[in-house]
VMD Tcl script that draws the C-alpha trace (Angstrom):
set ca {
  {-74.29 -23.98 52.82}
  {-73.74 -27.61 53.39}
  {-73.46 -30.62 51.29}
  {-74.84 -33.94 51.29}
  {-74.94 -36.98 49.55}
  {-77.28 -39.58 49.71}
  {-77.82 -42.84 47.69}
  {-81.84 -42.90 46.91}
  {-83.81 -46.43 46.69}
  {-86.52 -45.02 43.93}
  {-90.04 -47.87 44.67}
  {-88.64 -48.37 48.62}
  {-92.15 -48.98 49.68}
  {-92.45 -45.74 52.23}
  {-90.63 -42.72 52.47}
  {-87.22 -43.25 55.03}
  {-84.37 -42.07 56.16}
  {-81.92 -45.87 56.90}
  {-79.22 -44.53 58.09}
  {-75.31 -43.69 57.30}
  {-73.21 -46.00 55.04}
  {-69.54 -45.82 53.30}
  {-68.92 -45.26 49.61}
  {-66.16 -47.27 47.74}
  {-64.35 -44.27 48.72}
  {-65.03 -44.45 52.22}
  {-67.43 -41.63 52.64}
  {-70.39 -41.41 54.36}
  {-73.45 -41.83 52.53}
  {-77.29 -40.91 53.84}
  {-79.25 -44.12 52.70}
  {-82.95 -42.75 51.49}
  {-85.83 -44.94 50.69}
  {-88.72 -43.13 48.60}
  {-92.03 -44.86 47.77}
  {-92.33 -42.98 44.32}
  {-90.74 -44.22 40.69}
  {-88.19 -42.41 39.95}
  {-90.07 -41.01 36.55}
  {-90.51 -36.93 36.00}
  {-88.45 -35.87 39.03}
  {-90.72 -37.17 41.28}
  {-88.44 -39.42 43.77}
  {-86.01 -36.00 43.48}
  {-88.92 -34.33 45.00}
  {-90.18 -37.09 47.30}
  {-86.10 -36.89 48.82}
  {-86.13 -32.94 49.47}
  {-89.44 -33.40 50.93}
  {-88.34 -35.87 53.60}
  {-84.98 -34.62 53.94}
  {-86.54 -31.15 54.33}
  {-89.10 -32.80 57.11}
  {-85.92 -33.98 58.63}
  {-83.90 -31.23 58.83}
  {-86.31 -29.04 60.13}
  {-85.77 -27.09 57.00}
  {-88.27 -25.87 54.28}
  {-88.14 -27.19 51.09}
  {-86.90 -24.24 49.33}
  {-83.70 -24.56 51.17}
  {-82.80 -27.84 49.70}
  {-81.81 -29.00 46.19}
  {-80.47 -31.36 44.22}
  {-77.14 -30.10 43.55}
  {-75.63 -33.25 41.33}
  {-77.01 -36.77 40.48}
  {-80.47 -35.63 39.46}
  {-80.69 -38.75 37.43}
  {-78.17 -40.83 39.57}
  {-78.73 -42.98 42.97}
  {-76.35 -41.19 44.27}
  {-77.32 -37.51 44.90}
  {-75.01 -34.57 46.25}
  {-77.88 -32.12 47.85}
  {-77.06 -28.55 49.28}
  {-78.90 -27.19 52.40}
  {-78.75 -23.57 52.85}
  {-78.94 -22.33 56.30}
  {-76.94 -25.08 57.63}
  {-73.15 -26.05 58.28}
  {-72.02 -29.18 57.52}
  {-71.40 -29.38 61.80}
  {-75.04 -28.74 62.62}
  {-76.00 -30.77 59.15}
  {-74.19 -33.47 60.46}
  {-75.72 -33.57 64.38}
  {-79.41 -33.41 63.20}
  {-78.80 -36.55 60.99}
  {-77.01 -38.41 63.28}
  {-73.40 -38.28 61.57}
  {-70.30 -36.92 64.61}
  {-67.48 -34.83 63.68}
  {-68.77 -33.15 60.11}
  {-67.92 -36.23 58.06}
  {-70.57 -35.39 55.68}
}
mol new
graphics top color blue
foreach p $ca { graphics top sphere $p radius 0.5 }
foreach p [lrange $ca 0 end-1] q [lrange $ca 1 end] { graphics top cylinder $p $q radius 0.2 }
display resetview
């Protein structure tokens, strides 16, 4: 099972994947746009859904894992190693 975390932009005007980033701790970060408020779970949703899309994955294999009220989310993705997670976002050498 991998990990990933991803800062979410709740009211980002379309759903979006922006790209990588760096934490204050120098890790990389999966910038997510969603077009939904962030009210009754539904940007959480809204994120699996297009990470899901992304990943080739179905939706049941992703959740929210920590930070379901935070910005900053850690999600797990079964089926996946952090290698192969890392390739079909666009991140080398499993830094995610």
């Amino acid at each position: 099972m991998a990990r990933l975390t991803v800062r979410v932009t709740p009211r980002g005007g379309r759903d979006a994947i922006d790209g990588w980033s760096r934490d204050a701790a120098g890790r990389a970060v999966l910038k997510v746009r969603v077009a939904v408020a962030p009210a009754d779970g539904e940007a959480n949703a809204a994120v699996i859904a297009l990470l899901a899309r992304a990943l080739g994955r179905p939706k049941s294999a992703l959740r929210v894992a920590a930070g379901a009220t935070a910005r900053v989310k850690q999600i797990e993705v079964e089926g996946l190693g952090e290698a192969e997670l890392c390739a079909q976002l666009g991140l080398g050498g499993g830094e995610g």
